[in-house]
N, CA, C and O atoms as CSV, one atom per row, in Angstrom:
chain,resi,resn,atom,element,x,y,z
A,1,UNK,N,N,70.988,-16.861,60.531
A,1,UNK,CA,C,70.743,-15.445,60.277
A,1,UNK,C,C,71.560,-15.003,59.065
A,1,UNK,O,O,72.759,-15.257,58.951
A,2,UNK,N,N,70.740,-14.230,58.040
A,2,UNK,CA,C,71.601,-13.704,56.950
A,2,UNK,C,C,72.480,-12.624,57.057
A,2,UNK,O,O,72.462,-11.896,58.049
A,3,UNK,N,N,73.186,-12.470,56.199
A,3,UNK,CA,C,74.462,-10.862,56.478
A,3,UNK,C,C,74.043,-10.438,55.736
A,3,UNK,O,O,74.224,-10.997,54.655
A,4,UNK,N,N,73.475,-9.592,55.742
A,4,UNK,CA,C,72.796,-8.221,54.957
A,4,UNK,C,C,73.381,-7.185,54.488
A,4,UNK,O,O,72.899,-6.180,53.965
A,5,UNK,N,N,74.740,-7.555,54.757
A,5,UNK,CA,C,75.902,-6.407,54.615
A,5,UNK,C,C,76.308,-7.044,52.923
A,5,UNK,O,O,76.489,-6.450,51.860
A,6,UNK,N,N,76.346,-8.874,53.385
A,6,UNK,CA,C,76.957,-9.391,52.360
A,6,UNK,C,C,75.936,-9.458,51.126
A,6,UNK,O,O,76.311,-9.240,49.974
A,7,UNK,N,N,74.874,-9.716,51.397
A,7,UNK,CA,C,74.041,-9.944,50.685
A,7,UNK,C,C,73.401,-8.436,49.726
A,7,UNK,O,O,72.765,-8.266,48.686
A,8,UNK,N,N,73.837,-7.812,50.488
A,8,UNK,CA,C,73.377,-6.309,49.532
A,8,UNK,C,C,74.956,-5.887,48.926
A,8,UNK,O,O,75.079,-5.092,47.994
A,9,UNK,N,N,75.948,-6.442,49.498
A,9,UNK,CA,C,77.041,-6.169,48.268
A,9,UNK,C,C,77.408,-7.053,47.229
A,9,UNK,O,O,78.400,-6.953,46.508
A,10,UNK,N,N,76.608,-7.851,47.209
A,10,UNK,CA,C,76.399,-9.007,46.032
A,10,UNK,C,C,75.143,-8.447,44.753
A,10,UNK,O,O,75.021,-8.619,43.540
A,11,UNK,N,N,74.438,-7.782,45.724
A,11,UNK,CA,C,73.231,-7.884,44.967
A,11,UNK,C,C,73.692,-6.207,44.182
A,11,UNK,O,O,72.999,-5.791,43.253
A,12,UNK,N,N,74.532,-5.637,44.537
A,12,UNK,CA,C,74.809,-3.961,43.916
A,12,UNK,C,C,75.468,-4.712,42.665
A,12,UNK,O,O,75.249,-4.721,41.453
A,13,UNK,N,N,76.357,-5.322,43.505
A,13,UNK,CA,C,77.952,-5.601,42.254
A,13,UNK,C,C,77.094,-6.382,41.064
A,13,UNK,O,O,77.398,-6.250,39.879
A,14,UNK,N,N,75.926,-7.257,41.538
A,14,UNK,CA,C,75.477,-7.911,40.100
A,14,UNK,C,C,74.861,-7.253,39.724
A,14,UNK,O,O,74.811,-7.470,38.514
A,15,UNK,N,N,73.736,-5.783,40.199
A,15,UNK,CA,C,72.997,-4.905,39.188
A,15,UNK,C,C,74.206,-4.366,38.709
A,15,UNK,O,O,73.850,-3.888,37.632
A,16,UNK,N,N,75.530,-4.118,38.838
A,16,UNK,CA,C,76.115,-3.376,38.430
A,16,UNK,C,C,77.057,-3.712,36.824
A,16,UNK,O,O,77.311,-2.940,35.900
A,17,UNK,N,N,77.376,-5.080,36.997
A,17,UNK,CA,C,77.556,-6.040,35.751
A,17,UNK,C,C,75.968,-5.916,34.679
A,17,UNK,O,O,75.872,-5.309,33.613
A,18,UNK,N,N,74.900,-6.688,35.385
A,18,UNK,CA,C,73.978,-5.976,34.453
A,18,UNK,C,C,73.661,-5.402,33.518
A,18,UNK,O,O,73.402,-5.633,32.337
A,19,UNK,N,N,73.734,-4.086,34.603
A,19,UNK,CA,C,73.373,-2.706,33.775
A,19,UNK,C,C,74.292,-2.694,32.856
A,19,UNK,O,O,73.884,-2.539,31.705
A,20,UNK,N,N,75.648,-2.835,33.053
A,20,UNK,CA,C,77.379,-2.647,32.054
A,20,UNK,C,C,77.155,-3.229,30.882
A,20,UNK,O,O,77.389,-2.775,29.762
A,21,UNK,N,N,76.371,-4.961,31.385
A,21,UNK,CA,C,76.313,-5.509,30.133
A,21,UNK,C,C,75.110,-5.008,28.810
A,21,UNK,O,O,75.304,-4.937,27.597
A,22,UNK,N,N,74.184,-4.794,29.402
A,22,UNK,CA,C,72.940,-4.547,28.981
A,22,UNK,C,C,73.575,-2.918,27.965
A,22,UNK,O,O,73.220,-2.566,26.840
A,23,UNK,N,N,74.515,-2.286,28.846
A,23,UNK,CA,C,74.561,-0.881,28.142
A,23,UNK,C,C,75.716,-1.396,26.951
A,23,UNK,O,O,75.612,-1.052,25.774
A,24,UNK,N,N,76.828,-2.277,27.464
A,24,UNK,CA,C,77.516,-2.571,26.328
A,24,UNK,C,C,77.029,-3.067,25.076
A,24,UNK,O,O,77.138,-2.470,24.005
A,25,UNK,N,N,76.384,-4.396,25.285
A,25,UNK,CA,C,75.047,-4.697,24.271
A,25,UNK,C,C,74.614,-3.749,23.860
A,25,UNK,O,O,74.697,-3.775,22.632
A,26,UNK,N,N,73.962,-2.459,24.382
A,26,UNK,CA,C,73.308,-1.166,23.155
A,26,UNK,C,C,73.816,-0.705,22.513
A,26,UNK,O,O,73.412,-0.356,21.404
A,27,UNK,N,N,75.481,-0.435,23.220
A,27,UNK,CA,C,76.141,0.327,22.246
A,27,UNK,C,C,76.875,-0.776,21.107
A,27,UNK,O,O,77.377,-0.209,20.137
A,28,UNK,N,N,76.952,-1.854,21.127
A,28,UNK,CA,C,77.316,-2.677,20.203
A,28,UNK,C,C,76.056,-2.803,18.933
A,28,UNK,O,O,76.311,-3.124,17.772
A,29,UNK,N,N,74.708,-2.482,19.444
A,29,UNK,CA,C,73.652,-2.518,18.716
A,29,UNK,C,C,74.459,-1.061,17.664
A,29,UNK,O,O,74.848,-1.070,16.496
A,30,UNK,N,N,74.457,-0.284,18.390
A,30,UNK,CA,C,74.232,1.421,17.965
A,30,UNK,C,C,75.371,1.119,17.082
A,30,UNK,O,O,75.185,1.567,15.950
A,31,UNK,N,N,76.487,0.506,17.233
A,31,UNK,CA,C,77.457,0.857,15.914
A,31,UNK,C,C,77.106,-0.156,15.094
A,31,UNK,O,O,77.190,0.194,13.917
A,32,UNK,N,N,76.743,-1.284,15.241
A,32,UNK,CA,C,76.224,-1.814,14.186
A,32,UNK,C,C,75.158,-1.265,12.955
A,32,UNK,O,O,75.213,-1.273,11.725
A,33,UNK,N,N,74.268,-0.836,13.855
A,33,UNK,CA,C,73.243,-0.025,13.021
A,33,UNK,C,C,73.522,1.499,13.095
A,33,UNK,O,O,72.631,2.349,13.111
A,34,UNK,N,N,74.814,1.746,13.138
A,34,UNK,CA,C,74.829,3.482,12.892
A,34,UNK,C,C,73.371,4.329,13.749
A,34,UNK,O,O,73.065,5.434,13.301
A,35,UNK,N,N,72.832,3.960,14.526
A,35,UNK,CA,C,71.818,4.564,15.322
A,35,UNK,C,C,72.794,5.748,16.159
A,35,UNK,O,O,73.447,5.250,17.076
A,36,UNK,N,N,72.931,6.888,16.009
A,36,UNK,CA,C,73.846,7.312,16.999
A,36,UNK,C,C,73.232,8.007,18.161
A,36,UNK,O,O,73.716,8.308,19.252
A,37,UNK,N,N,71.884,8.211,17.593
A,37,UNK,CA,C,71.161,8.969,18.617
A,37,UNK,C,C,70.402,7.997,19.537
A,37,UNK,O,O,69.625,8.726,20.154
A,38,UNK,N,N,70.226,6.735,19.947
A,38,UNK,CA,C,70.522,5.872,20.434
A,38,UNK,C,C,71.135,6.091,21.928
A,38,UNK,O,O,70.516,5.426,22.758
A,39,UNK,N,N,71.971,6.696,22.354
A,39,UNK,CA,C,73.159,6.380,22.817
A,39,UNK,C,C,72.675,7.131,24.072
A,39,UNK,O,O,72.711,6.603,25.184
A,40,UNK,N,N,72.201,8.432,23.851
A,40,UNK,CA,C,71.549,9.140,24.809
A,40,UNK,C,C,70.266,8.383,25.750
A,40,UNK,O,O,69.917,8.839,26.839
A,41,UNK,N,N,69.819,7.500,25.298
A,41,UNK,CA,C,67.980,6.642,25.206
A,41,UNK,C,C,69.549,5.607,26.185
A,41,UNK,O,O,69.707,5.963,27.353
A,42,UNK,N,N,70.090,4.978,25.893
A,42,UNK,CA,C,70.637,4.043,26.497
A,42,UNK,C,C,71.183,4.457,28.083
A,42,UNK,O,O,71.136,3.906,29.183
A,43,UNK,N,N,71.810,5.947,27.463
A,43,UNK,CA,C,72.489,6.659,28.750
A,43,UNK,C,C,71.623,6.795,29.689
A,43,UNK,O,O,72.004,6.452,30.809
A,44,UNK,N,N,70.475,7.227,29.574
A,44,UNK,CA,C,69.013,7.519,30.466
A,44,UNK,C,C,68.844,5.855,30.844
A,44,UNK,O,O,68.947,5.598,32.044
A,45,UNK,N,N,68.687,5.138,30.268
A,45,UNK,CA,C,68.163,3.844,30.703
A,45,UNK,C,C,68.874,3.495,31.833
A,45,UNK,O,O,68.381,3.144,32.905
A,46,UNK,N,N,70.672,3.658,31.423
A,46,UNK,CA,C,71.438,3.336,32.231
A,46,UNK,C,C,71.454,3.602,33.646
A,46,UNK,O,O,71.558,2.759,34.538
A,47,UNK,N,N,71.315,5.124,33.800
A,47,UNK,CA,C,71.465,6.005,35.007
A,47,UNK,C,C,70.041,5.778,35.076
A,47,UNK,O,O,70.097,5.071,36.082
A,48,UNK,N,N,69.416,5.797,34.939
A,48,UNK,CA,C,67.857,5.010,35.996
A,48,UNK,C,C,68.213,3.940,36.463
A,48,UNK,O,O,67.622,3.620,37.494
A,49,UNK,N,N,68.643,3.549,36.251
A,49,UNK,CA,C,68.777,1.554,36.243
A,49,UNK,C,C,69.669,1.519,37.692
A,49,UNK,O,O,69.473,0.886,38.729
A,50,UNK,N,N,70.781,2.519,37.287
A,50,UNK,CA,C,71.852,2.830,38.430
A,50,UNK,C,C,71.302,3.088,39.825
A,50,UNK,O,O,71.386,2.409,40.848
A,51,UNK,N,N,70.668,4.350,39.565
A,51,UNK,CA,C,70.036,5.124,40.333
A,51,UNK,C,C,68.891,4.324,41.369
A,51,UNK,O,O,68.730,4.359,42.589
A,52,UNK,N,N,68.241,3.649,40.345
A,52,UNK,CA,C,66.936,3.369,41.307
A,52,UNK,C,C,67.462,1.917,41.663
A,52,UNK,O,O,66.825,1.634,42.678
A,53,UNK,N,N,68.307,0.829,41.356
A,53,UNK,CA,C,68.894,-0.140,42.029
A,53,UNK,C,C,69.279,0.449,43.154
A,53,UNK,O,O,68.736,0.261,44.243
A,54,UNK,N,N,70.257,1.207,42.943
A,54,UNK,CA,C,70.861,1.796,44.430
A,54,UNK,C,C,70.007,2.080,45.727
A,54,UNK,O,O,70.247,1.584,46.828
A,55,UNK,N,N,68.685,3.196,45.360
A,55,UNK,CA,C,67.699,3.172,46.278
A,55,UNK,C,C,67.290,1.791,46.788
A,55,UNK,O,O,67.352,1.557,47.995
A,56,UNK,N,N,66.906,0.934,45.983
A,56,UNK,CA,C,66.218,0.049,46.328
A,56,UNK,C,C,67.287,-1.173,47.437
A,56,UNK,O,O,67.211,-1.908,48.421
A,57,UNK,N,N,67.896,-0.852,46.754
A,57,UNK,CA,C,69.242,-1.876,47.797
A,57,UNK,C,C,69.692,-1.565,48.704
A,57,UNK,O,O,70.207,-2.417,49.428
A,58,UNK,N,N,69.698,-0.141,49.082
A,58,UNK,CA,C,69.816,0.648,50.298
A,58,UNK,C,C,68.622,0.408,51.229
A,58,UNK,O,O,68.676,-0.110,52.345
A,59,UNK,N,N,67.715,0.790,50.700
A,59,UNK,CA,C,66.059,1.096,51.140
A,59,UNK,C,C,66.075,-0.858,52.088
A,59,UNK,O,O,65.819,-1.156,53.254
A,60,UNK,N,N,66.385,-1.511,51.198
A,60,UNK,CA,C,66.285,-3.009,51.146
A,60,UNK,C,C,67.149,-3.796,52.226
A,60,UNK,O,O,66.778,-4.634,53.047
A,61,UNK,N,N,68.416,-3.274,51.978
A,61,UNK,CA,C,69.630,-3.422,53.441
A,61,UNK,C,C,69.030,-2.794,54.711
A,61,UNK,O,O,69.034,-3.576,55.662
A,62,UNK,N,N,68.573,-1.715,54.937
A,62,UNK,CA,C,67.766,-0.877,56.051
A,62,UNK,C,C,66.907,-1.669,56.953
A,62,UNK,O,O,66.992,-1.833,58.170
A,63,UNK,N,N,65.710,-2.310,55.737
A,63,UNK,CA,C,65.072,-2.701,56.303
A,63,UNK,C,C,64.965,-4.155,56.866
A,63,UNK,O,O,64.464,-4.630,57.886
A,64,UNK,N,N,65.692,-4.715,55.705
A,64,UNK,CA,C,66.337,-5.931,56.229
A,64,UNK,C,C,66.878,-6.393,57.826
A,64,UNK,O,O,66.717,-7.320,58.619
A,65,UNK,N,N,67.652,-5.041,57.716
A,65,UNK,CA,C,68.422,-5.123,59.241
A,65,UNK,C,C,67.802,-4.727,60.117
A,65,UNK,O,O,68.237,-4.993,61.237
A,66,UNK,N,N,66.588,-3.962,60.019
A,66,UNK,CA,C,66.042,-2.897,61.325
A,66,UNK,C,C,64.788,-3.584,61.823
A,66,UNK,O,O,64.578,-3.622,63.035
A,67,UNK,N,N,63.693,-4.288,60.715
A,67,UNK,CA,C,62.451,-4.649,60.558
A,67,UNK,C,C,62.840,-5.893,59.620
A,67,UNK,O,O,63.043,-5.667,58.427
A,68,UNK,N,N,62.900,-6.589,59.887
A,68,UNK,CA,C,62.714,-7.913,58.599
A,68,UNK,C,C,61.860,-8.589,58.596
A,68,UNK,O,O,61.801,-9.546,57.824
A,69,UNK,N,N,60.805,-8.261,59.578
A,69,UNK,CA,C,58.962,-9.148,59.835
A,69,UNK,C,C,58.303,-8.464,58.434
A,69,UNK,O,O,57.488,-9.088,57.755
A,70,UNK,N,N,58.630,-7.492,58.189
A,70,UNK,CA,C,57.823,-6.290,57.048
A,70,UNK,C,C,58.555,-6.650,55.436
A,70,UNK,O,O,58.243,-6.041,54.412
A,71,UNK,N,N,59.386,-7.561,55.492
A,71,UNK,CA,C,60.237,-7.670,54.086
A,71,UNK,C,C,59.043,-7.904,53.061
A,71,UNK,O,O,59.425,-7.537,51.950
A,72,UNK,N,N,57.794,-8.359,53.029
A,72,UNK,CA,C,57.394,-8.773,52.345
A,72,UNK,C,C,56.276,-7.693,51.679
A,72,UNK,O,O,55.849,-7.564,50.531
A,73,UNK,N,N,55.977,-6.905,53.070
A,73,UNK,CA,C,55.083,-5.269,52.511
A,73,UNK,C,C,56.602,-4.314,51.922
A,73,UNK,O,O,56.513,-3.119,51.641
A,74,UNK,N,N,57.603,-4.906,51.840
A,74,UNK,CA,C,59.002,-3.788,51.447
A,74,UNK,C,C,58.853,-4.455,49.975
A,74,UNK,O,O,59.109,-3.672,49.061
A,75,UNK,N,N,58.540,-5.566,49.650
A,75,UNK,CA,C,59.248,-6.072,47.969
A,75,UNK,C,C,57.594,-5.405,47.079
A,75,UNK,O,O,57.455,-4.863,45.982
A,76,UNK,N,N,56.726,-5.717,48.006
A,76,UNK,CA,C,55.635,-5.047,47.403
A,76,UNK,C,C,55.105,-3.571,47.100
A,76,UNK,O,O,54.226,-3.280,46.289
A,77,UNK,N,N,55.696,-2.855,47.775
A,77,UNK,CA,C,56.269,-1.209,47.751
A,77,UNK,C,C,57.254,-0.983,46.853
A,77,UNK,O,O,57.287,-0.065,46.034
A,78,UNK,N,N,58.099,-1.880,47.029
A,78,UNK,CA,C,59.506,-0.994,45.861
A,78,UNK,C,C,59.193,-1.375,45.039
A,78,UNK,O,O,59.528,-0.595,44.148
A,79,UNK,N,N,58.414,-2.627,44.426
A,79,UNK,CA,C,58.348,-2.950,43.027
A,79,UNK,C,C,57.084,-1.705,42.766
A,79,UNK,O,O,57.603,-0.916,41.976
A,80,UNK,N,N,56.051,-1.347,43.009
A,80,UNK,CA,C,54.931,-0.338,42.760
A,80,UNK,C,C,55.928,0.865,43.079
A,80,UNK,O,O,55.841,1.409,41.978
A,81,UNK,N,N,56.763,1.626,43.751
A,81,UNK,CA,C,57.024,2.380,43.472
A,81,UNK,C,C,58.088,2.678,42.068
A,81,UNK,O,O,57.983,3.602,41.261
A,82,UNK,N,N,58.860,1.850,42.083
A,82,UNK,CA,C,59.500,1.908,40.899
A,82,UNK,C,C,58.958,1.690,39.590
A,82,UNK,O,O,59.270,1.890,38.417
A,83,UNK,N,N,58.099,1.242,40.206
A,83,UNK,CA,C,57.640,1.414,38.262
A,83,UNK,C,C,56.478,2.464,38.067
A,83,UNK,O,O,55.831,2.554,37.024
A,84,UNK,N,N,56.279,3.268,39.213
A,84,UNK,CA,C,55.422,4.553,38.662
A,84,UNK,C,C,56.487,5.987,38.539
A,84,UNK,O,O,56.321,7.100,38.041
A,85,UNK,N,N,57.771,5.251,39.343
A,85,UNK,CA,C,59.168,6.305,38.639
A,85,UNK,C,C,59.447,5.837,37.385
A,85,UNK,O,O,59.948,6.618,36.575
A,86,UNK,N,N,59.198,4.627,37.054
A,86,UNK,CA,C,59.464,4.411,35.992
A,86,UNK,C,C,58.787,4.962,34.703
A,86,UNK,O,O,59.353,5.672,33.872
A,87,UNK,N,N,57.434,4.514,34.649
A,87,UNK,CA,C,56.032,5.154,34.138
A,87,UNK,C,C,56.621,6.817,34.162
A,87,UNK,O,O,57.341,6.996,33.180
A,88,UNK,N,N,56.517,7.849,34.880
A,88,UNK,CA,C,56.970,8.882,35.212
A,88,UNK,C,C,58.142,9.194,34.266
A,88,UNK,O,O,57.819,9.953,33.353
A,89,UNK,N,N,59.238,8.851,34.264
A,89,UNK,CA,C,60.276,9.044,33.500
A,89,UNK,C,C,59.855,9.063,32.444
A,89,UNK,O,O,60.059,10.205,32.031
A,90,UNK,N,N,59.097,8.175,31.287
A,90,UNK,CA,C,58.688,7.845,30.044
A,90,UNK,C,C,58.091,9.408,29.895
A,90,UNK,O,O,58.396,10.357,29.173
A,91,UNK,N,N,57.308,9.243,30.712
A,91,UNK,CA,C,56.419,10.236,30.128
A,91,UNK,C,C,57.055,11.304,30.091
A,91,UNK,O,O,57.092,11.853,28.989
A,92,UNK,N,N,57.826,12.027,31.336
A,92,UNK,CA,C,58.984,12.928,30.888
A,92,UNK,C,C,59.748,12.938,29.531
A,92,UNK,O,O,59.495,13.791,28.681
A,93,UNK,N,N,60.514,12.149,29.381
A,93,UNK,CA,C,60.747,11.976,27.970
A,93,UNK,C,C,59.761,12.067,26.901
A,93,UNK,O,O,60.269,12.418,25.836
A,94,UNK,N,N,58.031,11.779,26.845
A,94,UNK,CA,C,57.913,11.599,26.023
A,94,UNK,C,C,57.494,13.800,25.613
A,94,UNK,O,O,57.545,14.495,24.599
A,95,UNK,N,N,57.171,14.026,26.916
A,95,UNK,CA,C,57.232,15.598,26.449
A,95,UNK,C,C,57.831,16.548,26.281
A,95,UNK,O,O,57.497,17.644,25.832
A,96,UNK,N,N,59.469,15.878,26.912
A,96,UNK,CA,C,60.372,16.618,26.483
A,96,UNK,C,C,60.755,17.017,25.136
A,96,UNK,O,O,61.008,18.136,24.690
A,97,UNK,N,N,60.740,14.987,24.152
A,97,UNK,CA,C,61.149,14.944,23.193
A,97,UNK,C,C,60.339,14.866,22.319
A,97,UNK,O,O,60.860,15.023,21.215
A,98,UNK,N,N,59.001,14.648,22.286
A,98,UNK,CA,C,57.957,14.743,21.588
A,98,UNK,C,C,58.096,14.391,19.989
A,98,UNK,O,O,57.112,14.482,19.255
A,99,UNK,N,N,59.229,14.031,19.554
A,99,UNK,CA,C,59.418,12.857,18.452
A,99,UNK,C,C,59.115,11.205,18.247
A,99,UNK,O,O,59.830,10.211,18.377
A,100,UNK,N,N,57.739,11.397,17.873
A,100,UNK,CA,C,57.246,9.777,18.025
A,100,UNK,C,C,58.423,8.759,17.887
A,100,UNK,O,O,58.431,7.816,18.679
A,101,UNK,N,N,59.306,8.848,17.063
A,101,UNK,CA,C,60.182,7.528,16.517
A,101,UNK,C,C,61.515,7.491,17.891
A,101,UNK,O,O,62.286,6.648,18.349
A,102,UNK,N,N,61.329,8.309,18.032
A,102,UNK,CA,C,62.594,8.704,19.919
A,102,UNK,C,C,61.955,7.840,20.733
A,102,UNK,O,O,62.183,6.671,21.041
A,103,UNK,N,N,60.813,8.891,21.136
A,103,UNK,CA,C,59.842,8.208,22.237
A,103,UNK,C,C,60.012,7.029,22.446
A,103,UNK,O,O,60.460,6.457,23.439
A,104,UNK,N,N,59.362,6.348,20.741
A,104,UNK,CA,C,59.069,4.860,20.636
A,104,UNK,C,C,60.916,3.894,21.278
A,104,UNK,O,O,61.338,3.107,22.125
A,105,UNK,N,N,61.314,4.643,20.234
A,105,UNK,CA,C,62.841,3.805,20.878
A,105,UNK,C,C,63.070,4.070,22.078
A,105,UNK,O,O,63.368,3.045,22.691
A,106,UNK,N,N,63.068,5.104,22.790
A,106,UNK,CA,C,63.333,4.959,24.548
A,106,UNK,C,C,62.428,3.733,24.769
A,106,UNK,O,O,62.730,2.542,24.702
A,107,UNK,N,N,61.180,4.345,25.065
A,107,UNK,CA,C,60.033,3.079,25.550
A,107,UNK,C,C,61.006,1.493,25.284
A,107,UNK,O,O,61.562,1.028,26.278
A,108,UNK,N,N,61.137,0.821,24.058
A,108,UNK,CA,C,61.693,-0.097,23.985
A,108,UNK,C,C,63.418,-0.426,24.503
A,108,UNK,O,O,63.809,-1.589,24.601
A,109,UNK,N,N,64.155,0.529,24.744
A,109,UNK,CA,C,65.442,0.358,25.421
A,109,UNK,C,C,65.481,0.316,27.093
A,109,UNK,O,O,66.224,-0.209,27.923
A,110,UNK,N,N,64.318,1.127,27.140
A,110,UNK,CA,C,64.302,1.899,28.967
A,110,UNK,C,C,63.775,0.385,29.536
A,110,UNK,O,O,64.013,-0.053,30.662
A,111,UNK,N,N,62.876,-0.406,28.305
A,111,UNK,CA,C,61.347,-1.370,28.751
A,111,UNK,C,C,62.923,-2.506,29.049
A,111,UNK,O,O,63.257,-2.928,30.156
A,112,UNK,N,N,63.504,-2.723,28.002
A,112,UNK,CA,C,64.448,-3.741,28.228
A,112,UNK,C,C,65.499,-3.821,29.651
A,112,UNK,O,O,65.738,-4.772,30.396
A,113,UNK,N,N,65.930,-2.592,29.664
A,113,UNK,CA,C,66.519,-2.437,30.976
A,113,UNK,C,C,65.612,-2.941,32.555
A,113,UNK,O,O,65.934,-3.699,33.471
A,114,UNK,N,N,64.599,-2.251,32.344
A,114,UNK,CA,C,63.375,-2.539,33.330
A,114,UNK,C,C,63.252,-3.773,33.726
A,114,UNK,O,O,63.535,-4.346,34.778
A,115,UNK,N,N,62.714,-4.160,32.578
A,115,UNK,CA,C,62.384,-5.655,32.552
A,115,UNK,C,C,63.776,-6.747,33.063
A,115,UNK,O,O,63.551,-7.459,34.042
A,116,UNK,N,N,64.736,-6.817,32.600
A,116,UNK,CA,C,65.820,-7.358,33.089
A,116,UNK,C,C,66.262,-7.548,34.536
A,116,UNK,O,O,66.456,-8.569,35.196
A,117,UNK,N,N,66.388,-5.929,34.899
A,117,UNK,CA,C,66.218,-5.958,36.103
A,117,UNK,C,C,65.525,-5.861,37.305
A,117,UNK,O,O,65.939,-5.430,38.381
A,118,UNK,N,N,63.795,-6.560,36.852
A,118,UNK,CA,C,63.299,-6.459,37.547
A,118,UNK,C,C,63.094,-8.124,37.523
A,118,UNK,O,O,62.647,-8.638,38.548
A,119,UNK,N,N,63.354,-8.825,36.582
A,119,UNK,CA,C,63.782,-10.232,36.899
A,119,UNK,C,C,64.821,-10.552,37.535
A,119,UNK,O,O,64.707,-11.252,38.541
A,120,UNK,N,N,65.866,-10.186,37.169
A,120,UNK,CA,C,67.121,-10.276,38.313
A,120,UNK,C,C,66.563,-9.869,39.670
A,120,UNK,O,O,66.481,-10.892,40.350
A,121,UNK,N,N,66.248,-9.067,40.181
A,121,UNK,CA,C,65.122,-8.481,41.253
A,121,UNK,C,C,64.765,-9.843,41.736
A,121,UNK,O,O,65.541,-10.609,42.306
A,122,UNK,N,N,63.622,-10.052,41.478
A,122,UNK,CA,C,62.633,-11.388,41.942
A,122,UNK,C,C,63.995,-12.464,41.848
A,122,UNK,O,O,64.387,-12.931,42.917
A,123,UNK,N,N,64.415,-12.692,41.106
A,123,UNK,CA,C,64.965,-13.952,41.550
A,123,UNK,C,C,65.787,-13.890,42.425
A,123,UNK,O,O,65.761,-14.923,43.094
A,124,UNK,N,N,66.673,-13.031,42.836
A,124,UNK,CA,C,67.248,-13.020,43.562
A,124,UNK,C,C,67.366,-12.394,44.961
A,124,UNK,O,O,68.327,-12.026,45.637
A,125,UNK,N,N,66.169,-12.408,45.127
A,125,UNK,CA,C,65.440,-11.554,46.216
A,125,UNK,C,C,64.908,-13.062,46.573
A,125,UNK,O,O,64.881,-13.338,47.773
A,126,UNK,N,N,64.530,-13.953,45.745
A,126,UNK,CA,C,63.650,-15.035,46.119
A,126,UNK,C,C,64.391,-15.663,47.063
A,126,UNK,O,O,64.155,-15.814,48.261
A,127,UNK,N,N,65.949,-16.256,45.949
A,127,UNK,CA,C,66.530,-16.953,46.648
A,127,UNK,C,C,67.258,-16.487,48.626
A,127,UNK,O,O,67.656,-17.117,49.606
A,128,UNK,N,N,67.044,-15.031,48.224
A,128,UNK,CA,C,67.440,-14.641,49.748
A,128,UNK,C,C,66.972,-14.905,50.717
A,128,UNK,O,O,67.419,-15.498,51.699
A,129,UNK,N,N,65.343,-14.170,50.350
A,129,UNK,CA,C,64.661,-15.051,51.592
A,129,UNK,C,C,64.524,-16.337,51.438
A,129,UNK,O,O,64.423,-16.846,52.554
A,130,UNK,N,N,64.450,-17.396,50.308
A,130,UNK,CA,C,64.261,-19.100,50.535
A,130,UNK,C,C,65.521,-19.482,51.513
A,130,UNK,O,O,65.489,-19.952,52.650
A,131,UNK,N,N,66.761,-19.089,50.606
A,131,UNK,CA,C,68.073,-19.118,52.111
A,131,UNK,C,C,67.366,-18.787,53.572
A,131,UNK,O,O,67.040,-19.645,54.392
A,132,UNK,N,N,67.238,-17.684,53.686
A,132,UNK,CA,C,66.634,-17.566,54.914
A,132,UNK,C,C,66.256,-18.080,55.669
A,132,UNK,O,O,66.799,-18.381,56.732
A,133,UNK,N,N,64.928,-18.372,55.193
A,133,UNK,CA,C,63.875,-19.274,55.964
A,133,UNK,C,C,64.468,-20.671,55.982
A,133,UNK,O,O,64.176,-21.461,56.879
A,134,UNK,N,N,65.086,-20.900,55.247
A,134,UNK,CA,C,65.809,-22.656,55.283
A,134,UNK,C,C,66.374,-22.598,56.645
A,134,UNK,O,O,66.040,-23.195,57.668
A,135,UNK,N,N,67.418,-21.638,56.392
A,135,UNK,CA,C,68.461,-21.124,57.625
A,135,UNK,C,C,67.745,-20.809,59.013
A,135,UNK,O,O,68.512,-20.791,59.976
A,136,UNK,N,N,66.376,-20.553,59.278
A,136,UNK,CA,C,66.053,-19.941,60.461
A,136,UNK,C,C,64.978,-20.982,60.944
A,136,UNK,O,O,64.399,-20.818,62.018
């Protein structure tokens, strides 16, 4: 049987390196290239990234522990819901800020964050349940 206690405080602390690294990397981009407005597009990326890991690892520990016959209608839900918060956000931004060359750079900073951690996601979601099922 897995610890779900342990396994979701592994899985925070590494979105949480992640995200750190991924945001340090931007801002190492941003002074390189004097981009300063940048920084805000990164900050948003960041605190999504934060934000909706957290749900999902919560949401994910819950169900883990309460229902774990359903884990597999749970990875298929959070990934579709998060990315129509995700989708959603863009578009917020894109009418807030309505500067094509912004827009365009969120889209590509927010897409990188996304994408990262939605591979970290799968893989390490994989290996949980492959542990698992080895284990049971």
């Amino acid at each position: 049987m897995m610890d779900v206690n342990k396994v979701y405080k592994k899985y925070y602390k590494n979105n949480l390196w992640i995200i750190a690294g991924l945001y340090l990397i931007g801002l190492l981009v941003v002074q390189l290239t004097q981009q300063t407005a940048y920084i805000n597009l990164l900050t948003i990326s960041a605190v999504y990234s934060l934000i909706t890991s957290s749900i999902y690892g919560g949401a994910w520990k819950a169900i883990a522990s309460q229902s774990p016959t359903v884990m597999n209608n749970f990875y298929l839900a959070g990934s579709g819901f998060r990315m129509l918060l995700a989708f959603l956000t863009v578009v917020v931004y894109a009418i807030v800020v309505k500067e094509r060359a912004m827009v365009i750079g969120f889209v590509v900073i927010f897409m990188i964050f996304y994408l990262v951690l939605l591979a970290f996601d799968t893989v390490y979601f994989y290996k949980v349940e492959k542990n698992n099922k080895i284990n049971n």
